[in-house]
C-alpha positions in Angstrom: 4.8 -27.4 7.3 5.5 -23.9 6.0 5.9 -22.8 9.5 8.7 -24.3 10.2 10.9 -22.9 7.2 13.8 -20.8 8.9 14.5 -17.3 7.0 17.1 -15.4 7.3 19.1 -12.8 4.8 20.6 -15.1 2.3 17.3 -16.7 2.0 15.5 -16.9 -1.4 13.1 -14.0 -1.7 9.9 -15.5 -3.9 7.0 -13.5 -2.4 3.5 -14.9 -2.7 1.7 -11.6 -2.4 1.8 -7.4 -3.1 2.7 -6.7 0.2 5.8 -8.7 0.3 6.8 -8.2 -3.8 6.7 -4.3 -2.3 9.4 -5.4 0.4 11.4 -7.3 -2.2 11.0 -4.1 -4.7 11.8 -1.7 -2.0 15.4 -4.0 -1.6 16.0 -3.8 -5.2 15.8 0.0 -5.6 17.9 1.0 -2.7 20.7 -1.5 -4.0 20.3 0.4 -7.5 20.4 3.7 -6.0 23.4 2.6 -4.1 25.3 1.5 -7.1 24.4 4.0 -9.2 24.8 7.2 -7.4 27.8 5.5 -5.1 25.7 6.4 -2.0 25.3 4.1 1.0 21.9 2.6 1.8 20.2 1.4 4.9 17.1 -0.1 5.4 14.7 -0.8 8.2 11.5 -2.3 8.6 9.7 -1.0 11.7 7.4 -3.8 12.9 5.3 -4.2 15.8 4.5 -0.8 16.2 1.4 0.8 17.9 0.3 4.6 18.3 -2.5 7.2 17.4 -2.2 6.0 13.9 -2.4 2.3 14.3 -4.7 -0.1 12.4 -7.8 -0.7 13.7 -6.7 -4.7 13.1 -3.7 -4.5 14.8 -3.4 -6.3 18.0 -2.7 -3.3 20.7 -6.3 -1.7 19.6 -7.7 -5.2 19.6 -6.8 -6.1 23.1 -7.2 -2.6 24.2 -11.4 -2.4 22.9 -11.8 -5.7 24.7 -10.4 -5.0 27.7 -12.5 -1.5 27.5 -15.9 -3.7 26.0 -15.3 -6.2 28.8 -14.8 -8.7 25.6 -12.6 -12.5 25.6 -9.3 -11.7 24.5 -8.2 -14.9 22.2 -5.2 -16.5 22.6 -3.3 -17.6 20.0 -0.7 -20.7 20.3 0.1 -21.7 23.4 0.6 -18.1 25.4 4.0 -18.2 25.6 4.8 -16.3 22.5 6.3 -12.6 23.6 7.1 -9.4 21.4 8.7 -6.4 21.9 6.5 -3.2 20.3 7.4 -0.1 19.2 5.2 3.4 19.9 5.0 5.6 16.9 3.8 9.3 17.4 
């Protein structure tokens, strides 16, 4: 089951779609820049983050417009899942 592959930095990075080739790309031209112009490079990838300019997919606007709507919320998995989110101005 693909779910329970572990990842983790020195993992092979063989993306299966644009969004993640962009991630891989995005790697690969900060470590040229790096190199080339002898500058160092950080990188972060800001996830779980909610705010005025969220997607309307995203889960905060989701739970939100069915709490409003008086709608089901669904669960997914068991419920014990947890994550910590990040508000965005």
């Amino acid at each position: 089951d693909d779910n329970e592959i572990k990842l983790d930095e020195t993992a092979d990075r063989r993306p299966i779609n644009p969004y993640g080739a962009s991630k891989v790309a995005a790697d690969a031209m900060a470590h040229c820049y790096s190199h080339l112009h002898n500058m160092n490079v950080s990188l972060i990838r800001i996830f779980s983050a909610y705010g005025p300019r969220g997607r309307p997919d995203m889960i905060p606007r989701i739970l939100v417009e069915s709490i409003v709507d008086d709608k089901p919320i669904r669960k997914f998995g068991d419920g014990t899942a947890t994550r910590t989110w990040t508000y965005i101005s």
